[in-house]
DRENDO-1510 file (C-alpha; in Angstrom, 1 decimal, always signed):
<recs>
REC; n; res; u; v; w
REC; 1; UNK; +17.6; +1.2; -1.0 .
REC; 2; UNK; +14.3; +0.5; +0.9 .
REC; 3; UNK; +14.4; -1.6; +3.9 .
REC; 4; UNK; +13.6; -5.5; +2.7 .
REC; 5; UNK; +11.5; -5.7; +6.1 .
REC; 6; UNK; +9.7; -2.6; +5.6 .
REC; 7; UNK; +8.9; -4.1; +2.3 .
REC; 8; UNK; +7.9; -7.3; +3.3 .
REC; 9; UNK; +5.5; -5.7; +5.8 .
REC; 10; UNK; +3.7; -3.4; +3.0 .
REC; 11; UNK; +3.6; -6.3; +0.7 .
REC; 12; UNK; +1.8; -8.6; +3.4 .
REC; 13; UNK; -0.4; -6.0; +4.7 .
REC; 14; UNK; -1.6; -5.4; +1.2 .
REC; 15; UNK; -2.8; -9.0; +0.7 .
REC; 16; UNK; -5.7; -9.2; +3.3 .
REC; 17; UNK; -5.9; -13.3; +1.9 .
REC; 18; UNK; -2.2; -13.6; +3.4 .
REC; 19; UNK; +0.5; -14.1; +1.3 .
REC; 20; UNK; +2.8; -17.7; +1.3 .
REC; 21; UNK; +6.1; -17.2; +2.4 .
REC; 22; UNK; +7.6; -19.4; -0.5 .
REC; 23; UNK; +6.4; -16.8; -3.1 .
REC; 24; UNK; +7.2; -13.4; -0.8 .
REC; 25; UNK; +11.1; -14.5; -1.2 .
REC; 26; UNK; +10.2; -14.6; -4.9 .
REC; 27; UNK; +8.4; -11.0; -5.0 .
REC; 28; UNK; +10.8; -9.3; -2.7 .
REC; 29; UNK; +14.2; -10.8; -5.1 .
REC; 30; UNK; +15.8; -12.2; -2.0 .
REC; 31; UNK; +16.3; -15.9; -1.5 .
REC; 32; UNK; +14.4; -18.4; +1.0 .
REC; 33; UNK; +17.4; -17.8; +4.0 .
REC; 34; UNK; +17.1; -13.8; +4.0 .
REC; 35; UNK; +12.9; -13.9; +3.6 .
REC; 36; UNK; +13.0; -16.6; +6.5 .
REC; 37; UNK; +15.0; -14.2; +8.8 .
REC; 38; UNK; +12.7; -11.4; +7.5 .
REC; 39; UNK; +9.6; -13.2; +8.3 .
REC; 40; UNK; +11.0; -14.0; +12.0 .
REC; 41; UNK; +11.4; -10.4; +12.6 .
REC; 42; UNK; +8.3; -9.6; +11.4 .
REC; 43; UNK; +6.6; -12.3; +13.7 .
REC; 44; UNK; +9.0; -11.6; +16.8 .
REC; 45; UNK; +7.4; -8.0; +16.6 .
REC; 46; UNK; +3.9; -9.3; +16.3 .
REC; 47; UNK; +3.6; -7.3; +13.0 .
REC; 48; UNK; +2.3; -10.9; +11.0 .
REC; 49; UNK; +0.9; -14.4; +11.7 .
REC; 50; UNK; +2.2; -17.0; +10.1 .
REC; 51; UNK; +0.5; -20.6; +10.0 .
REC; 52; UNK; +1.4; -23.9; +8.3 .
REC; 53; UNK; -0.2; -24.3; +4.8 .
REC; 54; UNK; +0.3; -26.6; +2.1 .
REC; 55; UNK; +0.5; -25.7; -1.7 .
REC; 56; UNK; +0.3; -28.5; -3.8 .
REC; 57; UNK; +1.2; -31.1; -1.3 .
REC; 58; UNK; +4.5; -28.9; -0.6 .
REC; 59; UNK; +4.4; -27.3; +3.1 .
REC; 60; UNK; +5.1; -23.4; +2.9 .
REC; 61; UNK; +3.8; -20.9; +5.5 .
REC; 62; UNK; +1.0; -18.7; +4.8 .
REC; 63; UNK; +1.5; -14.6; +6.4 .
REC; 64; UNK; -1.2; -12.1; +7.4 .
REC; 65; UNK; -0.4; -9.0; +9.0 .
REC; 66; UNK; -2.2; -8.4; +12.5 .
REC; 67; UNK; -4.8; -6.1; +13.2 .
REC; 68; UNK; -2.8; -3.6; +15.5 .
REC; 69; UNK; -5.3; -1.6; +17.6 .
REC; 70; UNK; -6.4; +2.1; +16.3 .
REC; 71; UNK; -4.3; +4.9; +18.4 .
REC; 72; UNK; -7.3; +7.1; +20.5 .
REC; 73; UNK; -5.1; +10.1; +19.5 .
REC; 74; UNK; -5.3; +9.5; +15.5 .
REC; 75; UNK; -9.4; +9.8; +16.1 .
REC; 76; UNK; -8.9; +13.3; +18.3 .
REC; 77; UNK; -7.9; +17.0; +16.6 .
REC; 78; UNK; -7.0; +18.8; +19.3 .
REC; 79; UNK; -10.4; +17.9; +21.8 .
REC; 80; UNK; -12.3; +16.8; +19.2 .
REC; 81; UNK; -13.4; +13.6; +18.0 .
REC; 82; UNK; -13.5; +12.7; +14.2 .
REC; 83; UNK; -17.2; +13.5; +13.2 .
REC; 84; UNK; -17.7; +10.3; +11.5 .
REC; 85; UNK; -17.6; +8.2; +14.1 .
REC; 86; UNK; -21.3; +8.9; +15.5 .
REC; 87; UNK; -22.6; +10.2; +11.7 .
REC; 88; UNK; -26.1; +9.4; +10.6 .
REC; 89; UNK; -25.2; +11.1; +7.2 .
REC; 90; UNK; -24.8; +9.5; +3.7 .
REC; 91; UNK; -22.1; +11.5; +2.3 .
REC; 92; UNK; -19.0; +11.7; +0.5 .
REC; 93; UNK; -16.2; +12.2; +1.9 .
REC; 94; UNK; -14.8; +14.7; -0.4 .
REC; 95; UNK; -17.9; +16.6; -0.2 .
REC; 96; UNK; -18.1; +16.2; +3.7 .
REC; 97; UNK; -17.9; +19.5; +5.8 .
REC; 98; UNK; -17.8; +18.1; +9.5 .
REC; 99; UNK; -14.9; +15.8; +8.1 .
REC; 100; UNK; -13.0; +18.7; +6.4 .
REC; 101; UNK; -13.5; +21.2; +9.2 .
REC; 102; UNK; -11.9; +18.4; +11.6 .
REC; 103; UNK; -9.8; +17.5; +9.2 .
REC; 104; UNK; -8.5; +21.3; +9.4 .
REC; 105; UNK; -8.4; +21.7; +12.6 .
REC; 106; UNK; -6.4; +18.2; +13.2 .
REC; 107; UNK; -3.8; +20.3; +10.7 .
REC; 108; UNK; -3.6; +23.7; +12.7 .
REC; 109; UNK; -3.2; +21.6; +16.1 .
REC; 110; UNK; -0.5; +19.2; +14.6 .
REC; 111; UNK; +1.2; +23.0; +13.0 .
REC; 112; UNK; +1.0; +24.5; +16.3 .
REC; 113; UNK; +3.2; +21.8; +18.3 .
</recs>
C-alpha cells in the first residue's frame, strides 16, 4: 500500500494551480482528520505551502508544493556539466548528441560507484 503522504505530495506537486485541502481528502479516500495531519507533515517538512482560501464563501486551505532548489550534482556526469545549460542549439532532445553523450557518460559514472 503506497504511503498516503508520498501520495499527497505527488498529487500536489502535479497541480502547479495548488490543490484545496478540502478536495485532496476527497482524492486521496481518507477523511478531513488523516489529510489535516498529512498536510501538517507535509508543511513541517517545507515540502508545500498552504494559505487560507475560500470556496464558495466556505474557508478551506489552498496547497502548492515549494520550489526545492536543483542539486549541483544532478547537473554534473562525472566533471561535466549537462550540455544544455549554455546551448545556442534548436534541437530535440531525442535527437540531441551532446545530451545523449552526457547523458551516457552520467550512466557509466553512476555504474562505476
Amino acid at each position: 500500500m503506497a504511503d498516503p503522504v508520498d501520495e499527497a505530495l505527488k498529487l500536489i506537486q502535479s497541480k502547479p494551480e495548488g490543490v484545496l485541502q478540502s478536495e485532496l481528502w476527497k482524492e486521496l479516500g481518507v477523511d478531513s482528520r488523516k489529510c489535516s495531519r498529512i498536510v501538517k507533515k507535509l508543511e513541517e517538512g517545507g515540502l508545500i505551502e498552504r494559505s487560507e482560501f475560500r470556496k464558495d464563501g466556505i474557508k478551506t486551505f489552498l496547497l502548492r508544493a515549494r520550489q526545492l532548489p536543483v542539486n549541483p550534482g544532478d547537473l554534473l556526469a562525472g566533471d561535466e556539466l549537462i550540455p544544455c545549460i549554455n546551448c545556442e542549439l534548436e534541437c530535440l532532445v531525442e535527437e540531441c548528441h551532446p545530451l545523449m553523450d552526457w547523458m551516457y557518460q552520467l550512466a557509466i559514472v553512476q555504474h562505476t560507484e
